[in-house]
RODRENKOL-330158 format. One record per residue: chain; x, y, z of N, C-alpha, C in turn; residue number from 0; residue in one letter. Coordinates in steps of 0.2 Angstrom, whole numbers, plus 5000, padded with zeros to 4 digits. Layout:
% RODRENKOL-330158
[site 'A' [X Y Z] [X Y Z] [X Y Z] NUM 'a']
...
% end
This chain:
% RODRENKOL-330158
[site 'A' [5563 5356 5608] [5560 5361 5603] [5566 5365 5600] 0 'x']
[site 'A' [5565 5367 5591] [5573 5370 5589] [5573 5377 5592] 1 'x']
[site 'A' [5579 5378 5593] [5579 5386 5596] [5583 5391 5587] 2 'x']
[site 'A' [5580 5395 5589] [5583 5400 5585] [5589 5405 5586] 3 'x']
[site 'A' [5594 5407 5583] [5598 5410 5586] [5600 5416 5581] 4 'x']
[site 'A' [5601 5422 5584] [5602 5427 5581] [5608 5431 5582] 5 'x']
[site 'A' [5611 5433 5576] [5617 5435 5575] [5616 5444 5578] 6 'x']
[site 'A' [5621 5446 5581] [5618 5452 5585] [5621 5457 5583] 7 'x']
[site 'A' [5624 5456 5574] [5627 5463 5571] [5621 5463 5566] 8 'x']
[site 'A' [5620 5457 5561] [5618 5458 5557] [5610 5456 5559] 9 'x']
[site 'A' [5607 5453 5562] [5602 5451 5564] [5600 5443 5560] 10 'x']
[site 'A' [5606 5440 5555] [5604 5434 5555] [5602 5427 5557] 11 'x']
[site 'A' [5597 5424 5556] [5595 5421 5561] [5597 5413 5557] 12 'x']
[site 'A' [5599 5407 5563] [5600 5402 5562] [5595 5398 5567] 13 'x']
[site 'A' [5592 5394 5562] [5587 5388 5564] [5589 5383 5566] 14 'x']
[site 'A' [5588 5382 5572] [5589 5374 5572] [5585 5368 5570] 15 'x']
[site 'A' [5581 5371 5568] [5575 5366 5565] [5575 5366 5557] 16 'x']
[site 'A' [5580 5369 5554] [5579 5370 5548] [5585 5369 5542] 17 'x']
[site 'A' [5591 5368 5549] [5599 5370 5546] [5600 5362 5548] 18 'x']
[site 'A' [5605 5360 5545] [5606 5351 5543] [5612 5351 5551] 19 'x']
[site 'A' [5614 5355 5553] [5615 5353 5560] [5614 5360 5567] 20 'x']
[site 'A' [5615 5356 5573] [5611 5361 5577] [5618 5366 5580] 21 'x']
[site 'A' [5613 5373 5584] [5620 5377 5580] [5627 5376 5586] 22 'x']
[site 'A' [5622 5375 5592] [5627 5370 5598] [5633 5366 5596] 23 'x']
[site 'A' [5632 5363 5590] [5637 5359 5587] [5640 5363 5583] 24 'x']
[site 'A' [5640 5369 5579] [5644 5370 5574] [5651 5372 5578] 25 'x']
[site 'A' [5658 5372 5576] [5664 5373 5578] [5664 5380 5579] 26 'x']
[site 'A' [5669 5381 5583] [5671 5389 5586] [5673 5394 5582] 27 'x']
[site 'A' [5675 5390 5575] [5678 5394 5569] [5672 5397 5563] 28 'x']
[site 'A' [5667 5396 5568] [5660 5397 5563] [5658 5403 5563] 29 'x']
[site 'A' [5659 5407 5556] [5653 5413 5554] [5646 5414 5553] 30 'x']
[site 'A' [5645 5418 5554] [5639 5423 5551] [5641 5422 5545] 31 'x']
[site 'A' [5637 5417 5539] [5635 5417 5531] [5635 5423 5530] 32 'x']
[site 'A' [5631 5428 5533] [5632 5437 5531] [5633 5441 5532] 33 'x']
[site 'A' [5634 5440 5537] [5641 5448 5540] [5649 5444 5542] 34 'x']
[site 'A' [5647 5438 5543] [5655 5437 5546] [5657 5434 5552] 35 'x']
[site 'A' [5652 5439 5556] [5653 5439 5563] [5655 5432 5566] 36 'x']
[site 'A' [5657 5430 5571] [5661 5425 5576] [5652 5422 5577] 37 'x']
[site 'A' [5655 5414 5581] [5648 5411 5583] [5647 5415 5591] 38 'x']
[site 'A' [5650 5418 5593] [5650 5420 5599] [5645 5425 5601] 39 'x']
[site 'A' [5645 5431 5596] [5639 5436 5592] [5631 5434 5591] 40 'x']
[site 'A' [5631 5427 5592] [5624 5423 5590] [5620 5423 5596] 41 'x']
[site 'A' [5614 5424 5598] [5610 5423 5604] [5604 5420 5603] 42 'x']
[site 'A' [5601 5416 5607] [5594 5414 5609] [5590 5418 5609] 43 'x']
[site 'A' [5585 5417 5601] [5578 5423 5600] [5576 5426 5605] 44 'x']
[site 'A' [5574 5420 5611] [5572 5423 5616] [5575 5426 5620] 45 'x']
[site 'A' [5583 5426 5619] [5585 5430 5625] [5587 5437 5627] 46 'x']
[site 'A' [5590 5443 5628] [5591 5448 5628] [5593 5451 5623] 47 'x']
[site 'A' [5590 5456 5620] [5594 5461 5614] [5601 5464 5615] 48 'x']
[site 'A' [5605 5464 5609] [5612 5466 5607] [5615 5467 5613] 49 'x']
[site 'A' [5612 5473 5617] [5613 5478 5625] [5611 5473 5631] 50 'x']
[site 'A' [5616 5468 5632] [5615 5466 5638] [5614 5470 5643] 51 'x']
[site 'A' [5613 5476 5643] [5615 5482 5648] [5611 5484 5650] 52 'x']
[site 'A' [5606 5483 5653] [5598 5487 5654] [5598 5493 5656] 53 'x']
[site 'A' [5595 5497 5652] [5594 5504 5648] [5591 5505 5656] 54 'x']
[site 'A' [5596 5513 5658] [5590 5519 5662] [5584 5520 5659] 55 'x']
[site 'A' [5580 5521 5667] [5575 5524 5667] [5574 5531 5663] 56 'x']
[site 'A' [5578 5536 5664] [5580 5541 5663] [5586 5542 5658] 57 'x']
[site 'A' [5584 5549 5654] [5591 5550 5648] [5595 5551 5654] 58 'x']
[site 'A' [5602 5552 5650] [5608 5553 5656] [5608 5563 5654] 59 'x']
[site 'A' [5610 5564 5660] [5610 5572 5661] [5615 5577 5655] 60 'x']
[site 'A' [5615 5581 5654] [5618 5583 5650] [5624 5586 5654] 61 'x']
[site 'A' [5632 5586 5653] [5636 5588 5655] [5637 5595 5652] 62 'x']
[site 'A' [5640 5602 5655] [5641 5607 5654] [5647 5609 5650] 63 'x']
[site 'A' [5650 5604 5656] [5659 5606 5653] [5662 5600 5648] 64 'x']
[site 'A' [5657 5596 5645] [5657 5592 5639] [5660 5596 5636] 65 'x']
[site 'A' [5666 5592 5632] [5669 5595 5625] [5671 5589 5622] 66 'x']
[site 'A' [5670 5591 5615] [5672 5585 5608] [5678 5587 5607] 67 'x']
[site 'A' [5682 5579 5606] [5691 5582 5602] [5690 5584 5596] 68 'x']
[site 'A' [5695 5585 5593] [5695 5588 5585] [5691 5582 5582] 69 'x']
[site 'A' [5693 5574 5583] [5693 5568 5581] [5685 5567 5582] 70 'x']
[site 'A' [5683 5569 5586] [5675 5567 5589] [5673 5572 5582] 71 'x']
[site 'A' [5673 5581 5583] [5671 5587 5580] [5674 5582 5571] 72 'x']
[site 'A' [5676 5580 5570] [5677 5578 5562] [5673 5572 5562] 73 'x']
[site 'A' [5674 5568 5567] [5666 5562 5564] [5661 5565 5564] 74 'x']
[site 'A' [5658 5570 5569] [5654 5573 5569] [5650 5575 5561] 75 'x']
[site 'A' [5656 5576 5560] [5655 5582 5553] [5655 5579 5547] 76 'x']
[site 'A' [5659 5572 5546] [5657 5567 5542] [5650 5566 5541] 77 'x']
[site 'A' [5648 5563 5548] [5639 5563 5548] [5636 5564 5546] 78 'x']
[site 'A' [5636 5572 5548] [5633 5577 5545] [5633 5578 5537] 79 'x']
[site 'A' [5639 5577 5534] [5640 5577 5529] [5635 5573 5524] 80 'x']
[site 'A' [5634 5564 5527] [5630 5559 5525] [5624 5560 5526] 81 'x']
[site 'A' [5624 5562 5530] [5616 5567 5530] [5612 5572 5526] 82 'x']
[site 'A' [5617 5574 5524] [5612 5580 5519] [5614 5574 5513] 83 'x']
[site 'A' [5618 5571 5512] [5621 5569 5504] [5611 5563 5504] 84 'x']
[site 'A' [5610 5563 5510] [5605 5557 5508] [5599 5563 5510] 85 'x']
[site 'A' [5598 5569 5508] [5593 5575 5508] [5596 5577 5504] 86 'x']
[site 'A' [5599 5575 5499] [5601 5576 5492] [5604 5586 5491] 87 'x']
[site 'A' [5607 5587 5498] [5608 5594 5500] [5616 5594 5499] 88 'x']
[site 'A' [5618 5595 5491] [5626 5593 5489] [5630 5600 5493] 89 'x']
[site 'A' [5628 5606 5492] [5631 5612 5494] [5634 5609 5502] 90 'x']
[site 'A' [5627 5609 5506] [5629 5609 5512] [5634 5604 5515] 91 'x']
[site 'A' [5633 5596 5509] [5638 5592 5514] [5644 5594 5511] 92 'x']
[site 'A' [5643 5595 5506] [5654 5598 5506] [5656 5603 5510] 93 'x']
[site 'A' [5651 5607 5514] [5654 5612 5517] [5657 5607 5525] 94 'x']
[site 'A' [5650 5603 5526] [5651 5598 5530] [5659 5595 5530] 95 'x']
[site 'A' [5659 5592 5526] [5664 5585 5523] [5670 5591 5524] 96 'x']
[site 'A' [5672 5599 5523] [5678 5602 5522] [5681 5604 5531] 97 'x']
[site 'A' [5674 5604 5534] [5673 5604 5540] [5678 5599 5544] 98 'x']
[site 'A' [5676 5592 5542] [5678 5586 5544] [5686 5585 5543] 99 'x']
[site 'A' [5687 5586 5536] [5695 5587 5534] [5698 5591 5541] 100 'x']
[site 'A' [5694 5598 5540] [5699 5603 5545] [5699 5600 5552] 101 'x']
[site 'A' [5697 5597 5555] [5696 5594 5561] [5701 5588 5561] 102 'x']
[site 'A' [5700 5584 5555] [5704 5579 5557] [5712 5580 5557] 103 'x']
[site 'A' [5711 5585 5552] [5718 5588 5552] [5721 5589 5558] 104 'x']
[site 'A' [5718 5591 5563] [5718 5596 5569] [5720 5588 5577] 105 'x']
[site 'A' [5719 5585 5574] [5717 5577 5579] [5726 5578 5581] 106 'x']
[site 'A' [5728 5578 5585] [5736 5572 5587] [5736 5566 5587] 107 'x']
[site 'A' [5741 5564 5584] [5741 5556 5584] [5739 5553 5589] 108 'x']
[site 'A' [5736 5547 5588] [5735 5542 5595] [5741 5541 5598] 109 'x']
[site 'A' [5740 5542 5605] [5748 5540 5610] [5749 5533 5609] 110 'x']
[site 'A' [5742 5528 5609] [5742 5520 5609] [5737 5517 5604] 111 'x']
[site 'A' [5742 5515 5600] [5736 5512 5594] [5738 5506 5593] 112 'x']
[site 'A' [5739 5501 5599] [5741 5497 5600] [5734 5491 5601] 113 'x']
[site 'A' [5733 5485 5597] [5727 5481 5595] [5725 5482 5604] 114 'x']
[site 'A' [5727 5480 5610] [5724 5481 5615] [5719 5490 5617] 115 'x']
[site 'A' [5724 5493 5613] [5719 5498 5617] [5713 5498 5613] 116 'x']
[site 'A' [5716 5497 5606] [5709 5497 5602] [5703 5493 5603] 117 'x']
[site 'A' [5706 5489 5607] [5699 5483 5609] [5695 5487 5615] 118 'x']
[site 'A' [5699 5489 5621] [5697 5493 5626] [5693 5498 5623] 119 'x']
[site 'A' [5696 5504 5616] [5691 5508 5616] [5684 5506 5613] 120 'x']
[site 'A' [5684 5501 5611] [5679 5495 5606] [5673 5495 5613] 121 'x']
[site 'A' [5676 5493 5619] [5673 5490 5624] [5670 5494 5626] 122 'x']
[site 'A' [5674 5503 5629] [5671 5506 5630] [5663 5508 5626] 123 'x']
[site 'A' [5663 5510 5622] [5658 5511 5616] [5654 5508 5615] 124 'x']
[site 'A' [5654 5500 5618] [5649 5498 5617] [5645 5498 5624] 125 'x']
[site 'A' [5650 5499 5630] [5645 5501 5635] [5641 5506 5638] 126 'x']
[site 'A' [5644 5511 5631] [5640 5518 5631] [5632 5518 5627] 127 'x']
[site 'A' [5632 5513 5623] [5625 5514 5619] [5619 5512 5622] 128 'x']
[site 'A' [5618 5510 5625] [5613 5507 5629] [5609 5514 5634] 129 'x']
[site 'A' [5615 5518 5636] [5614 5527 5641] [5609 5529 5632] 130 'x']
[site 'A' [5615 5531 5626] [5610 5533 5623] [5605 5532 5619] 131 'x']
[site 'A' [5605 5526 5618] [5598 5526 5614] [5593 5526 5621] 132 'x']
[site 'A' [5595 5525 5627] [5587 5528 5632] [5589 5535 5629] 133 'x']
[site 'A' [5595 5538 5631] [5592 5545 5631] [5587 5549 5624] 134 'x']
[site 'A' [5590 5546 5618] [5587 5545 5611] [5577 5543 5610] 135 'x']
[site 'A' [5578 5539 5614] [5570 5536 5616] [5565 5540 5622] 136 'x']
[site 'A' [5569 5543 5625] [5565 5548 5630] [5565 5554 5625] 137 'x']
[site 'A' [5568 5556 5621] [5568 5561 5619] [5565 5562 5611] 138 'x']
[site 'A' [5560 5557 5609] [5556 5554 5603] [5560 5555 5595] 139 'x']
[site 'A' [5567 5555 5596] [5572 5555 5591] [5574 5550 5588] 140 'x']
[site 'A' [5568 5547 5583] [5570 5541 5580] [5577 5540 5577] 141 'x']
[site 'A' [5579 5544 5574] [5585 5543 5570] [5590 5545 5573] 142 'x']
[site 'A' [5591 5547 5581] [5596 5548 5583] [5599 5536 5586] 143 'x']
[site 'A' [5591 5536 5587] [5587 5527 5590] [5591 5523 5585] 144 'x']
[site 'A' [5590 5526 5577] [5593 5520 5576] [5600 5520 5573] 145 'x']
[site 'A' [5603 5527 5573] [5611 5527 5575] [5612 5523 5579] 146 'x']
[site 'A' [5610 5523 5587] [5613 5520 5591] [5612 5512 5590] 147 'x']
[site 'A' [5606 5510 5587] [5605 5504 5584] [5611 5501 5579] 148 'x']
[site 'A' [5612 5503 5575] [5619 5504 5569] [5625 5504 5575] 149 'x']
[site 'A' [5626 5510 5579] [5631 5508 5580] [5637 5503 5584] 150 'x']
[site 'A' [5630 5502 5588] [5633 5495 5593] [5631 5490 5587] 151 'x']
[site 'A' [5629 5487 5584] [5631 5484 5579] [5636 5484 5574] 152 'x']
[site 'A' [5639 5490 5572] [5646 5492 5569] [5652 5489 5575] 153 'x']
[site 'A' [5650 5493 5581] [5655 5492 5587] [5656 5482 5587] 154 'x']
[site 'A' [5651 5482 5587] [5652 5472 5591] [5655 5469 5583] 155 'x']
[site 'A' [5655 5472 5576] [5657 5470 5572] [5666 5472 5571] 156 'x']
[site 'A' [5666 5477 5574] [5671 5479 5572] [5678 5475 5580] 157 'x']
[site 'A' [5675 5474 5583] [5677 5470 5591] [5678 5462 5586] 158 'x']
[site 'A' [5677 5460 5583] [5676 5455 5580] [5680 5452 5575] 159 'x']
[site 'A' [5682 5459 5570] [5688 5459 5567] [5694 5459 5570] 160 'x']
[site 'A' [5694 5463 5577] [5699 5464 5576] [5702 5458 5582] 161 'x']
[site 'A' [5697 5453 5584] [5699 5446 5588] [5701 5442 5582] 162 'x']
[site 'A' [5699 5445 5578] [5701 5439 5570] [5707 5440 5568] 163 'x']
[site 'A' [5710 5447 5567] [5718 5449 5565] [5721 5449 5571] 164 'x']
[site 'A' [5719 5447 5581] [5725 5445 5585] [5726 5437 5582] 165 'x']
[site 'A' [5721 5433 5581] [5722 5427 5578] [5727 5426 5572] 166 'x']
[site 'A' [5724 5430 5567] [5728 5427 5560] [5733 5433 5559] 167 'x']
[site 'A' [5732 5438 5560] [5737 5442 5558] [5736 5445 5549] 168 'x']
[site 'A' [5744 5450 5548] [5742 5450 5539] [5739 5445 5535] 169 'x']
[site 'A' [5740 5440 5539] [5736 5433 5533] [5730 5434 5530] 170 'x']
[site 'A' [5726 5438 5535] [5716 5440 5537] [5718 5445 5531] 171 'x']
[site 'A' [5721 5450 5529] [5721 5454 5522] [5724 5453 5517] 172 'x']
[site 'A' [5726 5447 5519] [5730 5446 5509] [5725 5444 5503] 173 'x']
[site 'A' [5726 5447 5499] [5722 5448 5493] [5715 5451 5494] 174 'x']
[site 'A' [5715 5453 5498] [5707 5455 5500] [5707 5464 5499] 175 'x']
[site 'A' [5702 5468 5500] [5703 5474 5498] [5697 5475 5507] 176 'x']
[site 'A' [5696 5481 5509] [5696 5484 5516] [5690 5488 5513] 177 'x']
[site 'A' [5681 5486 5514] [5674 5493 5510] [5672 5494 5517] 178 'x']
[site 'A' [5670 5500 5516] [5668 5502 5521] [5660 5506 5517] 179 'x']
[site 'A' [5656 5503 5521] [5648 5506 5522] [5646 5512 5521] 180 'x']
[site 'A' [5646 5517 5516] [5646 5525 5519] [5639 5526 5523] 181 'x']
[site 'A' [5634 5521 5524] [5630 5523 5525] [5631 5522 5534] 182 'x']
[site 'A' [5632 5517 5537] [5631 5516 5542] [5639 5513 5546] 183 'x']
[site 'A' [5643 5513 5542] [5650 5510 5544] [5653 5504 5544] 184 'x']
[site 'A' [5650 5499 5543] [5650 5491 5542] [5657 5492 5538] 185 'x']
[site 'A' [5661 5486 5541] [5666 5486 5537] [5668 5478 5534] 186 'x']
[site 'A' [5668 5478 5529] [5669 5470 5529] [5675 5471 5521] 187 'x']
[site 'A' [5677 5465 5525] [5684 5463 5521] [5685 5456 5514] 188 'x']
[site 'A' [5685 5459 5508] [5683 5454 5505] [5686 5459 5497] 189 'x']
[site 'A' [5686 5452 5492] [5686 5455 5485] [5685 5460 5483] 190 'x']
[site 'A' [5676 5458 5484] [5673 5466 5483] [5668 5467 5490] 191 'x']
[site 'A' [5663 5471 5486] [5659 5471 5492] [5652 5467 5493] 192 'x']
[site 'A' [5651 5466 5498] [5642 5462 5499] [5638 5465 5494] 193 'x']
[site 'A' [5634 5461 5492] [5629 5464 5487] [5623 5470 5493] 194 'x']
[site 'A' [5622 5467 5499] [5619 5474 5502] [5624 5472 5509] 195 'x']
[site 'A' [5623 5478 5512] [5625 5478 5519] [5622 5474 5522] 196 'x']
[site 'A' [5626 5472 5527] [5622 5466 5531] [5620 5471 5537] 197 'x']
[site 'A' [5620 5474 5539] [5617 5479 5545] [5612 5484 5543] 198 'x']
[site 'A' [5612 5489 5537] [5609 5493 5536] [5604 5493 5527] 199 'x']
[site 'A' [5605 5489 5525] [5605 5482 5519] [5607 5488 5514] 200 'x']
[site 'A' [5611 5495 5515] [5609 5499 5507] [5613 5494 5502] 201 'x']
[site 'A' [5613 5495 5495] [5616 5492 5491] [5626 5493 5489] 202 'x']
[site 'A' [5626 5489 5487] [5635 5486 5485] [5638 5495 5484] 203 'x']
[site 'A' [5636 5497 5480] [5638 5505 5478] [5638 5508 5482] 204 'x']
[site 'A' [5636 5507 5488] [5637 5512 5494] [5641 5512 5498] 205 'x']
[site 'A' [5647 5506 5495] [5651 5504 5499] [5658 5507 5497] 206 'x']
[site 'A' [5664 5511 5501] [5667 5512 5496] [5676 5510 5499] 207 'x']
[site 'A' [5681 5508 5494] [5686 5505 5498] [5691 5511 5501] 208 'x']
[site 'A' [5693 5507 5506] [5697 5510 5509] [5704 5510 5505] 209 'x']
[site 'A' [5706 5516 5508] [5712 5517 5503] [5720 5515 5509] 210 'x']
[site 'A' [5727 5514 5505] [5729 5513 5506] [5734 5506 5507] 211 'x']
[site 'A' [5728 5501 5504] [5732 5496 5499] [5732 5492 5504] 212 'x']
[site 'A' [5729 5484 5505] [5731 5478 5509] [5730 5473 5503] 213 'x']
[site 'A' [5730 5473 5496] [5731 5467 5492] [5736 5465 5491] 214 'x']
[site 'A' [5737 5455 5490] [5743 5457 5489] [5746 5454 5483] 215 'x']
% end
C-alpha cells in the first residue's frame, strides 16, 4: 500500500502512490519542493506528530523566581509589536518595536556563538514546545497553540539550516539574499522570497530581507 509522508515544518506531503519514485528511494540530498527542509524532517502520515515528546497531562507550574533576559524581554516585544501591526494598532506597536530596540540594546554579547552551541540552543527549544502547547491547551489559548505550532516548526527549520551551512559552508549564501517571515519567523534562503510561506502560508510581502549583505 503507498504510504504518505509528511514534511514536519511545512506540512508537505509526499505520495507514494502518485510521485514517479517511492520516497524510500529518494537520496539523502533530497528536499522539501517547499520549504527546503532535509528528507529526514518527512514522517509516515500515520505516525506521530512534529512533538515526538508526549505532551503532560498537566500545564507546567508557573515558576516565581522566573526572569526574561533583556534578549528574551526584546523578542517578547517584537511579538507584541506584530501583533497589534496585524490589529492594525500602528501607535501601539511602535511603542512595542521601541521597547524591543531598548531591550536589545541591553542584551551582552553571546559568550558562544559557536554553530555547536547554536544547534544545542536549537535542541533545547524544541524540547520545550511540547510542555507548552499542553500548558497553551489546558488553558483554552488558541493563539498562544499555534505559536507553539509555528514555533517548533521555525525551530526544526531553522536546525536544518544550519546542518546545511556545517555542510556547505559560505557556498549555502553566495548570491542568495537571507527573508525572513515577519509573520511567524520562517527563514528561507533564496533570490527572493516564496511566493507564500511555507509554514504560516501569508504572502511573498511579508517577507522581509535581512540586512547585512550575504550576495555575492
Amino acid at each position: 500500500m503507498p504510504v504518505k509522508y509528511v514534511c514536519q515544518v511545512c506540512g508537505y506531503v509526499y505520495d507514494d502512490g502518485k510521485e514517479k519514485a517511492p520516497f524510500d528511494s529518494l537520496p539523502g540530498s533530497w528536499t522539501c519542493p517547499l520549504c527546503r527542509a532535509p528528507k529526514k524532517e518527512f514522517r509516515p502520515e500515520a505516525s506521530a506528530p512534529a512533538s515526538a515528546i508526549p505532551a503532560p497531562a498537566a500545564p507546567l507550574p508557573v515558576r516565581e523566581d522566573a526572569k526574561l533576559s533583556p534578549g528574551q524581554l526584546a523578542a517578547l516585544c517584537s511579538n507584541l509589536a506584530r501583533g497589534c501591526e496585524k490589529q492594525y494598532r500602528g501607535e501601539e506597536a511602535g511603542l512595542f518595536r521601541q521597547l524591543a530596540e531598548w531591550f536589545a540594546s541591553a542584551e551582552p554579547p553571546a559568550e558562544d556563538a559557536s554553530v555547536a552551541a547554536l544547534a544545542e540552543s536549537l535542541r533545547s527549544d524544541a524540547e520545550a514546545y511540547p510542555n507548552l502547547r499542553a500548558s497553551a491547551d489546558a488553558a483554552g489559548d488558541r493563539g498562544a497553540a499555534r505559536i507553539c505550532v509555528w514555533g517548533e516548526k521555525v525551530t526544526r527549520m531553522l536546525a536544518s539550516l544550519l546542518s546545511r551551512y556545517e555542510l556547505e559552508g559560505e557556498a549555502m549564501l553566495e548570491g542568495q539574499e537571507i527573508w525572513v517571515c515577519t509573520a511567524c519567523g520562517f527563514v528561507w534562503i533564496g533570490r527572493t522570497p516564496p511566493e507564500a510561506c511555507p509554514v504560516c502560508k501569508v504572502p511573498a510581502w511579508k517577507f522581509e530581507k535581512a540586512e547585512g549583505g550575504v550576495s555575492a
